[in-house]
N, C-alpha and C positions, 0 to 999 in steps of 0.2 A: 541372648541373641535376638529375640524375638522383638524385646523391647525397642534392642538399636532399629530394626526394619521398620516397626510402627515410629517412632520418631523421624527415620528417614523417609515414609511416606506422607508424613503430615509436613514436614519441612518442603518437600516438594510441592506439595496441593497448595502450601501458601504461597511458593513461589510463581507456582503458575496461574492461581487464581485469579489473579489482577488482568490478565488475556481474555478470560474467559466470559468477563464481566464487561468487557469495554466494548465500545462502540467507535467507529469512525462520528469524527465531530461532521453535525451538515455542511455541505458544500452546494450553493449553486451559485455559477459563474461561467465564462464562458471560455471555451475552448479556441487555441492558436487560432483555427478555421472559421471563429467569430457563434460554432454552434452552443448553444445553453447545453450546460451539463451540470442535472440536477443528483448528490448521492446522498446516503444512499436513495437506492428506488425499489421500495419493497413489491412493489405491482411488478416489478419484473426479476426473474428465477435468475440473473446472471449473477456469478458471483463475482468477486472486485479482487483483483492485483493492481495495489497503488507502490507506487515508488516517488516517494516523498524526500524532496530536498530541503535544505534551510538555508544555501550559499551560494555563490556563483559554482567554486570548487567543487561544489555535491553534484553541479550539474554534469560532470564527466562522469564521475562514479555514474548517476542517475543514469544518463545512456548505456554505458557498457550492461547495465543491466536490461534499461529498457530494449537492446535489441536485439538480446535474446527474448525477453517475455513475448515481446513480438512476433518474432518467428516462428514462436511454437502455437500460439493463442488468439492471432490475428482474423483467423477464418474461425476461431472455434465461436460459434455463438450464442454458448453458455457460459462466457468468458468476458468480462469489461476489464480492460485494463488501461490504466492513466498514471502519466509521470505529473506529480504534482508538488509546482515547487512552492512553497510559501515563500511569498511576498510582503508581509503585511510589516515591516522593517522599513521596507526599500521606500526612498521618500516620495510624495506621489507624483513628483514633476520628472522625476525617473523612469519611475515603471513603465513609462512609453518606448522612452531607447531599449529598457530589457526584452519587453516584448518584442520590438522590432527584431533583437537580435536571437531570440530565442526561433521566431519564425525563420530566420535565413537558414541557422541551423539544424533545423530538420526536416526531414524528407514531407513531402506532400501529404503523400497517404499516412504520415502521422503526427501529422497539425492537429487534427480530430482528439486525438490520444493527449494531450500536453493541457491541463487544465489548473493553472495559477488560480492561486490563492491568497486575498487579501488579509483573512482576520481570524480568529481562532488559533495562532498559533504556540498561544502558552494549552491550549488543550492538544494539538498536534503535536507538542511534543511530551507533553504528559503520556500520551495514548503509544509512544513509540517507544518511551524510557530515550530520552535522546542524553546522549553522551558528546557529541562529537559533532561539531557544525558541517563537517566536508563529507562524511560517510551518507550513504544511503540509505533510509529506511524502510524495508520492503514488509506490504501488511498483505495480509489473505485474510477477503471478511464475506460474508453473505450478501445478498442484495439487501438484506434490513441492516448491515453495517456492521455486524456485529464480528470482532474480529478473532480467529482462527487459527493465527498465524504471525508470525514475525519473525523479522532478523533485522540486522542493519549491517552496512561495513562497503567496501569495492564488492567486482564481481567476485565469486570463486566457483567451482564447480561444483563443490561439497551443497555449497549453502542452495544453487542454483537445482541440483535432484532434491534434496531435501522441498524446495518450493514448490517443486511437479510432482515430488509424491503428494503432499499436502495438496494441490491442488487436485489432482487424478480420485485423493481421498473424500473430497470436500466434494466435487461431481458425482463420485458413486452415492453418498448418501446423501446428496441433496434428491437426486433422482428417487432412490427410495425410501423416502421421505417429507415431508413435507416443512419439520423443523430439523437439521441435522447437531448432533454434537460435536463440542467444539475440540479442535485437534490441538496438541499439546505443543507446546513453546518448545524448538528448539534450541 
């Protein structure tokens, strides 16, 4: 019996290894609002809730999630959170009309929040395990990138407490602590 549990915790360690190891690929680009958004930024303690699209279709998914993470995280400000859709596909005499269309569609106060993405995206989806072009892939990573957390898929509520416990987790020991350990893949 013993043996089966030792097999079944080395079969888990390797399956969540590959989380624990990764990092958010750099990003600096500019945000809806035209602000530069440099990540990660390890000079500063916020930790990062990105929501990462690859399609037009991920961009619905991508909201219904973005506005809950919103609502709960918006004031918190040990909290950076950005929907970030990769672009680096779309051709570049395009990505004008997307953007236009992407700023009609969302609210003011979270133009700030919406930061496209041109290039990296065979490591964006390496870093996400990406399956599925229209699903969302939601990361939890530190301010040095290193990521903590994931899921992908629509919203749902399971996955959405699963995120705030990982996040409410990811707060308490950043706080005491200076490097926190990283939370496990659900």
């Amino acid at each position: 019996m013993s043996a089966r549990l030792t097999l079944a915790v080395i079969v888990l360690l390797i399956w969540i290894a590959p989380v624990f190891a990764q990092s958010i690929p750099p990003v600096r680009s500019k945000a809806l609002d035209d602000s530069e958004v440099v990540l990660p930024k390890p000079a500063n303690s916020q930790i990062l809730v990105l929501i990462v699209g690859f399609s037009h279709k991920s961009g619905e998914v991508c909201t219904a999630w973005g506005k809950h993470v919103s609502a709960d995280y918006a004031k918190n400000p040990r909290v950076a959170y950005f929907q970030v859709p990769v672009l680096q596909d779309a051709p570049s005499f395009v990505r004008p009309m997307i953007l236009h269309g992407m700023r009609e569609g969302v609210p003011p106060q979270e133009l700030s929040h919406f930061v496209p993405v041109y290039d990296k995206e065979a490591d964006w989806k390496k870093l996400v395990n990406f399956s599925a072009p229209d699903d969302a892939y939601l990361i939890l990573a530190d301010a040095q990138g290193q990521v903590f957390w994931q899921t992908h898929g629509s919203f749902n509520n399971s996955a959405y407490a699963e995120l705030q416990k990982s996040v409410a987790t990811l707060l308490e020991k950043s706080a005491n602590s200076t490097s926190p350990a990283p939370l496990s893949k659900p």
